[in-house]
C-alpha positions as CSV (number, residue, x, y, z in Angstrom):
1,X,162.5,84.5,99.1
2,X,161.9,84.5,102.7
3,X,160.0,81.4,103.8
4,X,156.7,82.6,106.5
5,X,157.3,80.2,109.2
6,X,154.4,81.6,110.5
7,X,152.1,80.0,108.0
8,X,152.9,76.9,109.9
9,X,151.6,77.6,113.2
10,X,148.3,77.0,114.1
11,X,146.0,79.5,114.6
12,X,145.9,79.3,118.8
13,X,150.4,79.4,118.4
14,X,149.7,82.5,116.6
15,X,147.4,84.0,119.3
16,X,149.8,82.9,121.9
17,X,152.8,83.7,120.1
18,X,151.0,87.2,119.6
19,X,150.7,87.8,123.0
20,X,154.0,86.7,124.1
21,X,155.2,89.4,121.8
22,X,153.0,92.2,122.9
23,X,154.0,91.1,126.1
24,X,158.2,91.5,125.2
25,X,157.3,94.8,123.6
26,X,155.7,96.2,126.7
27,X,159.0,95.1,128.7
28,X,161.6,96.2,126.3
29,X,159.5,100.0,125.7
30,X,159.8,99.9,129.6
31,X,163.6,99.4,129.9
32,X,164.6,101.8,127.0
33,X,162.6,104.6,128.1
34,X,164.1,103.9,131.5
35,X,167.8,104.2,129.7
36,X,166.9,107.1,127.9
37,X,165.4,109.3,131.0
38,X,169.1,107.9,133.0
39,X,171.5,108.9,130.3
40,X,169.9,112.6,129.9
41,X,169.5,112.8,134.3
42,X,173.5,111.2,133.8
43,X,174.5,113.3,130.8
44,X,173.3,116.6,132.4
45,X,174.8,115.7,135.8
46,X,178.0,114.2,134.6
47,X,178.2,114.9,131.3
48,X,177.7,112.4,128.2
49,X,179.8,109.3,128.1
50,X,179.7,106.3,125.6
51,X,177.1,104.4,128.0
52,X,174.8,107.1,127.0
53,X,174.3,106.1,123.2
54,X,173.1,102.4,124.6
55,X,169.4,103.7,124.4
56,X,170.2,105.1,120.3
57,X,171.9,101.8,119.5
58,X,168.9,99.5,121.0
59,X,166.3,101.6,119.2
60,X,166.0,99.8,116.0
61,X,165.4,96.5,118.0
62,X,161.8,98.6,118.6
63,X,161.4,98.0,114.9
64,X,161.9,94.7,114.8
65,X,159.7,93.4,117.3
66,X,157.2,95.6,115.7
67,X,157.6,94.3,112.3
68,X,157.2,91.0,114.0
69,X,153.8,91.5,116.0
70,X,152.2,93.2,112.7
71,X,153.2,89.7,111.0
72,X,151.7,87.6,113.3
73,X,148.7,89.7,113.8
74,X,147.9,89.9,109.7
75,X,148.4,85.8,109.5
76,X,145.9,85.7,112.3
77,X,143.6,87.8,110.5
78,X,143.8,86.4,107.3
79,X,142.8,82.8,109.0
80,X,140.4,84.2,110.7
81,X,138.6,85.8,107.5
């Protein structure tokens, strides 16, 4: 079983580790939707390449750092009740 290494942290790590997060989330929705809006301007210009499935492959990464933030966020509110 998968150990919560976020049980460890103390509560004001988890707030700042929380808003780190957020923080990477904004960033990375930024650049993706940036890819996705420059391979469709690029595919219908150019046509589609192999460069233009970057923005389908890093999708999934969205998940991740999601799955992450709603850990930390239910540790900090399970302290915090």
């Amino acid at each position: 079983m998968k150990e919560n290494t976020y049980a460890k942290m103390s509560l004001e790590q988890l707030k700042s580790q929380a808003k780190t997060v957020k923080t990477l989330m904004s960033v990375f929705c930024g650049i993706l939707l940036v890819l996705v809006f420059t391979a469709i301007f690029l595919g219908i210009r150019q046509g589609f390449y192999g460069i233009s499935f970057i923005p389908v492959a890093l999708f999934p990464m969205f998940f991740v750092i999601l799955h992450n933030l709603n850990s930390i966020q239910k540790e900090i509110k399970s302290r915090q009740s």
